[in-house]
C-alpha positions in Angstrom: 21.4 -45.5 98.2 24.5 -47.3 97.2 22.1 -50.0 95.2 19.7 -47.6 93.6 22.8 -45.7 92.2 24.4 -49.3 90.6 20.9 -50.0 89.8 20.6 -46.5 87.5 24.0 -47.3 86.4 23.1 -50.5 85.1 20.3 -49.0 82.9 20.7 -49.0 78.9 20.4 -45.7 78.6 22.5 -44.4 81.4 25.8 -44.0 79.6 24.0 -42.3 76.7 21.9 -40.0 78.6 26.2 -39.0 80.1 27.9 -38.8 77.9 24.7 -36.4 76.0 25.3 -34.4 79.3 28.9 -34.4 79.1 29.3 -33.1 75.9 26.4 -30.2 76.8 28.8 -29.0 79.4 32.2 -29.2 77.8 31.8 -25.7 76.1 31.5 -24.0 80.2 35.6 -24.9 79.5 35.8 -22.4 77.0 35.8 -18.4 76.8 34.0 -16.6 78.4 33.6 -19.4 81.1 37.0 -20.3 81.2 36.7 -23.5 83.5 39.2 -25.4 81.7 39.7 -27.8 84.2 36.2 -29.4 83.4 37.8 -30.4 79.5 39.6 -33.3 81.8 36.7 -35.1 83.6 34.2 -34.8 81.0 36.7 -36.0 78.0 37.6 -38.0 80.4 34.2 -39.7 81.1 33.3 -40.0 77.2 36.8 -42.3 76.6 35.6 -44.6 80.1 32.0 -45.1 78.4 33.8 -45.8 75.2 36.9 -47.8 76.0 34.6 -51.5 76.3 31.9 -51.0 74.3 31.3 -52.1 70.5 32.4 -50.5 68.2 28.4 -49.4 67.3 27.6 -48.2 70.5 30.7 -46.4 71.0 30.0 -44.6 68.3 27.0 -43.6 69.2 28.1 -42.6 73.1 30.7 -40.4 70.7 27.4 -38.8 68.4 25.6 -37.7 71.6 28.4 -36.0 73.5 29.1 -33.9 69.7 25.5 -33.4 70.0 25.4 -31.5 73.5 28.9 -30.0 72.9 28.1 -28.3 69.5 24.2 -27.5 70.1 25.2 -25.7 73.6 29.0 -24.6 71.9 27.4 -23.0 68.8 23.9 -22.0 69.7 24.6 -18.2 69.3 23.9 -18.7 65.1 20.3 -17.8 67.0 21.2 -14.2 67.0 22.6 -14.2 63.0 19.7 -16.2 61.8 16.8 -15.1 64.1 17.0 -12.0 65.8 19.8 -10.1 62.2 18.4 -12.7 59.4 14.7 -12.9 60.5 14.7 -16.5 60.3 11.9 -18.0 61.9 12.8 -19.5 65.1 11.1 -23.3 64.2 13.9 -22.9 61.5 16.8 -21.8 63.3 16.7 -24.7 65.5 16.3 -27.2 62.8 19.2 -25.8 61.5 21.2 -25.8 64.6 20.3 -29.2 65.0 21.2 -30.5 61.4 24.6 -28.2 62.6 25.4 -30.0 65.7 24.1 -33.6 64.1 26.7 -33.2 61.5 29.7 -31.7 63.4 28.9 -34.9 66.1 30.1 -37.1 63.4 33.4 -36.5 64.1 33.9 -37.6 67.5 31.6 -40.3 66.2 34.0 -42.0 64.5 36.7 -41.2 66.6 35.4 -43.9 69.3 34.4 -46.2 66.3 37.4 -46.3 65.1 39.2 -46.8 68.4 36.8 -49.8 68.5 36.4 -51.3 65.6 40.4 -50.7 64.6 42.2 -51.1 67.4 39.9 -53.6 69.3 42.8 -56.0 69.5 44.8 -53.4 71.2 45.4 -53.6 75.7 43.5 -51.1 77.6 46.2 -49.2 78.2 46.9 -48.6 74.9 43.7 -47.7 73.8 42.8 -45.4 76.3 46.6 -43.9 76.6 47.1 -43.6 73.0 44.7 -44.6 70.2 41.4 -42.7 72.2 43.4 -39.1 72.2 45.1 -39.6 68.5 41.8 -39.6 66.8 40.2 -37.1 68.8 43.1 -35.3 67.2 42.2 -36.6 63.6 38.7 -36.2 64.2 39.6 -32.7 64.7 41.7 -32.0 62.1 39.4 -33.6 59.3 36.7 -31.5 60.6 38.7 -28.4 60.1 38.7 -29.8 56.4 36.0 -31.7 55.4 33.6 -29.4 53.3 35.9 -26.4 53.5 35.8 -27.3 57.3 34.5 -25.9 60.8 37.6 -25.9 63.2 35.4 -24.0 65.8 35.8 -25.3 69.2 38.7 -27.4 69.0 39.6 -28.6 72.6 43.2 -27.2 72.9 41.4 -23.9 72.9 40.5 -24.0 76.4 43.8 -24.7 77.4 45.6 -21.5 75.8 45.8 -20.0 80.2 47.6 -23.8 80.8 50.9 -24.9 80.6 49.9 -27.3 77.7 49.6 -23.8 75.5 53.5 -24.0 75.6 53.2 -27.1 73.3 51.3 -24.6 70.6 54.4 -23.0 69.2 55.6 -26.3 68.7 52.9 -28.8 67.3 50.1 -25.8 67.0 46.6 -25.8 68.7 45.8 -29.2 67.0 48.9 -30.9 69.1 47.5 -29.0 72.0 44.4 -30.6 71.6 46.5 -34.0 71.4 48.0 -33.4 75.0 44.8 -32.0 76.5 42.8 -35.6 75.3 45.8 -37.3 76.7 45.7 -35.9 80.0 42.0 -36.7 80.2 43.1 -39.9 79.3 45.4 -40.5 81.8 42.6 -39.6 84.7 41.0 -42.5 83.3 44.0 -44.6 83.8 44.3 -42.9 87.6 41.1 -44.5 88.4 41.5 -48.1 86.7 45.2 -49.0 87.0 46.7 -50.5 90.1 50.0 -48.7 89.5 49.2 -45.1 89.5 52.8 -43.8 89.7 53.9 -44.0 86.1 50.5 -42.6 85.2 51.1 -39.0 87.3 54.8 -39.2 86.2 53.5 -38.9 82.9 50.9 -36.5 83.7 53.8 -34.3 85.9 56.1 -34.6 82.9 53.4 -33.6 79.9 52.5 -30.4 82.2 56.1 -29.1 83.5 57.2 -30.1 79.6 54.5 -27.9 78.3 55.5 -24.7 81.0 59.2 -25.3 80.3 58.6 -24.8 76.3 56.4 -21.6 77.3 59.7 -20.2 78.3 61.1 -20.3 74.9 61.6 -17.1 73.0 61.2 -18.6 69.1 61.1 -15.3 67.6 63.4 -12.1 68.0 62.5 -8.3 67.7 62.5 -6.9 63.7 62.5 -3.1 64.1 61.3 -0.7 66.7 58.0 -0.9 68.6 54.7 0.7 66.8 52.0 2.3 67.6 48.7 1.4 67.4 44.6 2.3 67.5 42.3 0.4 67.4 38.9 1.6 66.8 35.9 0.1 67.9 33.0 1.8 66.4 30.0 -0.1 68.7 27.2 0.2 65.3 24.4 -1.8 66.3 24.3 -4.8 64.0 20.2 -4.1 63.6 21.3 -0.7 62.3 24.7 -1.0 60.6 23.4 -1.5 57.0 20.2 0.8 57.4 21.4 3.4 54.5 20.1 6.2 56.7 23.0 4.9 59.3 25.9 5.2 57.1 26.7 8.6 57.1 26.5 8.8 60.7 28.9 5.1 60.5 31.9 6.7 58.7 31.7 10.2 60.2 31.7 8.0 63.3 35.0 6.2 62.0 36.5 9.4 60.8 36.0 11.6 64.0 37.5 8.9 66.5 40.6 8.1 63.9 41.2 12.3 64.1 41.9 11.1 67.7 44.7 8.8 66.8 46.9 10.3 63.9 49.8 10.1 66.3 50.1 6.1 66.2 52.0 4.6 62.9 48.8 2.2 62.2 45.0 3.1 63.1 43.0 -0.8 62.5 39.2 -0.3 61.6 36.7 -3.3 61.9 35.5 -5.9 59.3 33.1 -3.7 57.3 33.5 -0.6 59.5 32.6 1.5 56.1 29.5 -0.2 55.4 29.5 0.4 51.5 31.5 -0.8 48.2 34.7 1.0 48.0 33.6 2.5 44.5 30.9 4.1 46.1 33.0 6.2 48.7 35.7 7.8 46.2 35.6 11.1 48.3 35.7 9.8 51.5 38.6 7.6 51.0 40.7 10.2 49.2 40.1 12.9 52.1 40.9 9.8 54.8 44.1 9.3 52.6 45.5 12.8 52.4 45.3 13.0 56.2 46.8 9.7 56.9 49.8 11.0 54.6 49.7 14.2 56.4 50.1 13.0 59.8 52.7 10.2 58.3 50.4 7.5 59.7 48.3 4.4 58.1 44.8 2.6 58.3 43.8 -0.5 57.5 39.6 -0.8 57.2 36.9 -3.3 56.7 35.0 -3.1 53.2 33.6 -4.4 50.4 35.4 -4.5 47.2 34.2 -5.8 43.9 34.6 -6.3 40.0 31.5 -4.3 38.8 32.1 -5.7 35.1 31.9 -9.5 36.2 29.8 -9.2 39.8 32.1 -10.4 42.0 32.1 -8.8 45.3 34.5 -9.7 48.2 35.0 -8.7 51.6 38.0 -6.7 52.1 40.4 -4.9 54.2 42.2 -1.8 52.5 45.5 -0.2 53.2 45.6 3.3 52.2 49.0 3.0 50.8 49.5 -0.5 50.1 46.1 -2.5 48.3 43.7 -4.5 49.5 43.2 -8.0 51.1 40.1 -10.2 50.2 38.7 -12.9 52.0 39.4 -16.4 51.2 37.1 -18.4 53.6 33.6 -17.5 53.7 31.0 -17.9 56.2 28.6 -20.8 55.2 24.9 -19.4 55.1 26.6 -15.6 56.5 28.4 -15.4 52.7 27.3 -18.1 50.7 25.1 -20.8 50.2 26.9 -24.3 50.1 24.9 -27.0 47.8 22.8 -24.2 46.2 20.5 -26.9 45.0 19.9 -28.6 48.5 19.9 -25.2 50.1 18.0 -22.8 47.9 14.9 -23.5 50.6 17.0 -22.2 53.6 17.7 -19.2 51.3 14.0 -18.3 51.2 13.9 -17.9 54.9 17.3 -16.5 55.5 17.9 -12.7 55.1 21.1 -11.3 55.7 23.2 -8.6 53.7 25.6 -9.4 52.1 25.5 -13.2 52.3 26.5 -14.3 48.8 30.1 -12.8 48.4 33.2 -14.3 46.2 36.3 -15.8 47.7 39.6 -14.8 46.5 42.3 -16.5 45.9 45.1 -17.9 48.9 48.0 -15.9 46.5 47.3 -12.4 47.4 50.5 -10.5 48.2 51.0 -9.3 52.0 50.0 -5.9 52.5 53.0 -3.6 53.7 52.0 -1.1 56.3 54.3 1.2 58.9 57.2 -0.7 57.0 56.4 -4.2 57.6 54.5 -7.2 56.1 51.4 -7.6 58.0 49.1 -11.1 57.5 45.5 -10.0 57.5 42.1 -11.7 57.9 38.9 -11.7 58.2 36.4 -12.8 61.3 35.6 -16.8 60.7 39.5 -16.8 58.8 41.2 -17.2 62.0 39.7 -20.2 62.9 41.7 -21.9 60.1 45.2 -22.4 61.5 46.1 -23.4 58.2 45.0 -20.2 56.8 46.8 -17.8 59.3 50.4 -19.8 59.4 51.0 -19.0 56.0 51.7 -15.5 55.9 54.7 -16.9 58.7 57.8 -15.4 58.6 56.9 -13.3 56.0 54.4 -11.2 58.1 55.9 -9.4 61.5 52.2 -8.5 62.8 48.7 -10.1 62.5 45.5 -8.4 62.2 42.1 -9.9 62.2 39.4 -7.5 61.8 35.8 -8.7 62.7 32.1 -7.9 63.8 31.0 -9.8 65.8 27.9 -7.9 66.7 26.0 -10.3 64.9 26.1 -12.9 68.0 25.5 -9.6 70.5 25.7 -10.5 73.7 26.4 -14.3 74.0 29.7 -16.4 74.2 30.2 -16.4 70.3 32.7 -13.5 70.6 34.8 -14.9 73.4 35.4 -17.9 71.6 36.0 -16.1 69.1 38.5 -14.2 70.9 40.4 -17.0 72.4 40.8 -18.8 68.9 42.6 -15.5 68.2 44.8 -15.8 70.9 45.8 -19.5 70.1 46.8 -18.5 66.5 48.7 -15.9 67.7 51.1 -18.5 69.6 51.3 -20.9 67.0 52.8 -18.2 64.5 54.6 -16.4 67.2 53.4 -12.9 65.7 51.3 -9.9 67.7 47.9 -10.0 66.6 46.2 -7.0 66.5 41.4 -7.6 66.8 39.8 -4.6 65.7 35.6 -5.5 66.1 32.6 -3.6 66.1 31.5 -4.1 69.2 34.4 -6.7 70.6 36.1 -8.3 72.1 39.0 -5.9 70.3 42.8 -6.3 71.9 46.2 -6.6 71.2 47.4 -10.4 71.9 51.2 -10.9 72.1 53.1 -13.4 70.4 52.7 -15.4 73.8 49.2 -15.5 73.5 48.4 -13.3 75.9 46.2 -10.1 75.9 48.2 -6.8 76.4 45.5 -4.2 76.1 41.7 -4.8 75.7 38.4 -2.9 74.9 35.4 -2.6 76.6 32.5 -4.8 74.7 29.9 -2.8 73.5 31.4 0.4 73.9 32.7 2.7 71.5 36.4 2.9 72.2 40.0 3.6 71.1 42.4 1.1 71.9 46.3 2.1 72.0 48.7 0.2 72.6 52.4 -0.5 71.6 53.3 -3.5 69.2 56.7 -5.2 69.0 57.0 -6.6 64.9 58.9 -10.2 64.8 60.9 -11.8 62.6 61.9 -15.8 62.3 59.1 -18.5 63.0 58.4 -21.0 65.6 58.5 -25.2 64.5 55.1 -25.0 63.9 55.2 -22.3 61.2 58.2 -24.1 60.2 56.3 -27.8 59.8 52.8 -26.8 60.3 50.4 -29.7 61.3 52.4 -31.8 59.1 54.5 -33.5 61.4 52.3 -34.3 63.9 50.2 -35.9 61.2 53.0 -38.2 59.8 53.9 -38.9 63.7 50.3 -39.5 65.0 49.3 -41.5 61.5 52.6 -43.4 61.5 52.2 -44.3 65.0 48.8 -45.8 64.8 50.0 -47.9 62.1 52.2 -49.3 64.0 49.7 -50.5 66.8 47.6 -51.5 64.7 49.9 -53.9 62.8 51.1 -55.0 66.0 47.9 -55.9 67.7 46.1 -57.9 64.7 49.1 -59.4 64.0 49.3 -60.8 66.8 45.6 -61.7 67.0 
């Protein structure tokens, strides 16, 4: 037995065909699986494969374990494209493919470049330091490139660890650094001689990472507030059927008559589904009572500028004007590449999916007295997006429906992304969805009140507003750019020089 296995070990395509595997079950880490443990060995396993092969075949040992984790990560689009946009299924998985092809390039030429740059460089090195920094690159310029795609971001599955603690400080992207890094260093367990330094380090990354959990960045601004919110549960297959919407906003309006006693009632992305303009009657008769009862509400909608045809998605305050969305939804709200894509269009058909952005200079709305950074669904994902409304804002809200990825993992990753950008700013962030996963996340990170998916349900709970700002709002990603960039300078000067 012991000889067939070195025998299937020794095979050319054994360490591809792992590290495809790998990568297909890296995303049972994340929500709703939650096995973050398995982020170690499997990371782990990709930078072993790597760590003596050329720099071509490393790269392409990198490619295949993108491929399984974004095709199995992200294969909920089925339910947008197929089973909402009627997209036939030959096309959907075409698309997911070209998807998961091109997000693979990333960790792609992370283990090139570990390679092909830093070849010179020990083992120890490489697999301590140089592997985990561009993982961390890699997933930074993903987050950019083409407007970017931060989904899945491996300090994500971590935000239940003690290496959350580091997010306050050097944001989910450094807590991607210290999760590769720990993989890393069970790599180094099982090829160094001297293991003690290694689980020092490993001891001291960990008990550093609980000890900074223990830090209060932030301090109380005001008295606690009371909150709803509402999760209608419209089925996504009938929420913009225009025999629906009556029965969608008397929906909205009936269980809001149920919460006038809180100081802020939160409605879901697009919970009216209709242009503002169109509702004049209803809004007015919401607004009176809202100024009756000496309360507020913030809900989804679209907006537009009938004179030029620009439409946005929005979220309106009653009181205080409206927020439009800055980072759209590729193929959900526009079409990147018209020219390359106007085929996909012909096969793709979902409302509302060519919308304007607006601009990143909109004022913060004021509601119950305090600033309050807003955005929409896929916004969150951007870390870049949600820190800037830090210190100004003392609550977050994200409003989103995920109903269009029903009943898979889309809206538990979605979820826990949420929860990770509530750390970094150090903020409570109050989800308002459709159908869920709506809660009220604390600026720990951690969920203080949730709703029942696919239910339709009222969600109270009391919300502390903050004031100040942790190091990372402070120096954003920044910092651990100039560190992590500077750094690997350095090594590399060091080791070709010295070639």
């Amino acid at each position: 037995m012991h000889l067939t296995f070195n025998k299937i070990i020794k095979t050319p395509y054994f360490f591809l065909v792992s590290a495809f595997i790998a990568g297909l079950l890296l995303p049972f880490a994340y929500a709703p699986y939650d096995q973050f443990w398995m982020l170690f060995p499997l990371l782990g396993w990709l930078f072993f494969l790597v760590h003596k092969q050329t720099a071509g075949r490393a790269s392409m040992l990198g490619w295949l374990f993108g491929m399984g984790w974004f095709f199995h990560g992200t294969h909920w689009i089925y339910y947008s494209l197929h089973y909402h946009g009627g997209t036939p299924l030959w096309l959907v998985i075409i698309i997911l493919a070209l998807l998961s092809a091109y997000l693979a390039i990333f960790p792609a030429l992370a283990m090139y470049g570990a390679q092909k740059l830093f070849a010179a460089s020990t083992r120890v090195v490489k697999i301590m330091f140089v592997l985990p920094a561009l993982w961390m690159l890699s997933e930074w310029l993903r987050g950019w490139l083409f407007t970017g795609f931060p989904w899945l971001q491996i300090g994500y599955t971590q935000i239940d660890t003690p290496l959350a603690g580091y997010a306050p400080l050097v944001g989910g992207l450094g807590v991607s650094y210290v999760a590769a890094l720990t993989a890393a260093l069970l790599v180094m367990l099982f090829i160094q001689s001297k293991r003690l330094p290694v689980l020092f380090t490993l001891l001291a990354i960990w008990l550093g990472g609980w000890l900074l959990m223990q830090i209060e960045w932030v301090e109380k601004n005001g008295n606690t507030l009371r909150v709803s919110l509402i999760q209608g549960n419209v089925p996504q297959q009938e929420k913009w059927e225009y025999g629906m919407r009556e029965m969608t906003m008397e929906r909205y309006r009936r269980l809001t008559e149920l919460s006038w006693q809180s100081d802020l009632i939160v409605w879901p992305e697009t919970a009216v589904p209709d242009y503002l303009h169109r509702v004049p009657d209803y809004i007015n008769n919401l607004r009176l009572r809202a100024e009756q009862e000496n309360s507020e509400v913030l809900f989804g909608i679209f907006t537009g500028n009938r004179e030029q045809r620009l439409y946005y998605n929005s979220v309106v305050s009653l009181r205080d004007g409206i927020y439009r969305k800055r980072h759209l939804v590729p193929l959900g709200e526009y079409f990147p590449f018209r020219t390359v894509m106007d085929f996909f269009r012909r096969w793709i058909n979902i409302p509302m999916s060519d919308i304007a952005s607006a601009g990143f200079d909109q004022e913060l709305v004021t509601v119950a007295g305090h600033k309050v950074g807003i955005n929409i669904c896929f916004e969150d994902a951007f870390d870049r997006d949600v820190i800037r409304d830090v210190p100004e804002a003392a609550l977050l809200v994200n409003v989103s429906n995920d109903a269009w990825f029903e009943d898979s993992i889309e809206p538990w990753q979605h979820h826990q992304i949420a929860r990770m950008r509530a750390l970094e700013a150090g903020r409570y962030l109050l989800r308002s969805t459709n159908t869920g996963v709506s809660s009220v996340i604390d600026h720990k990170g951690r969920v203080v009140a949730q709703s029942p998916q696919f239910q339709t349900h009222v969600l109270n709970a009391d919300v502390q507003p903050l004031q100040g700002r942790t190091p990372y709002a402070l120096w954003r990603n920044y910092l651990l750019m100039v560190l992590v960039l500077g750094a690997l300078v350095l090594v590399f000067r060091k080791f070709n020089k010295s070639r």
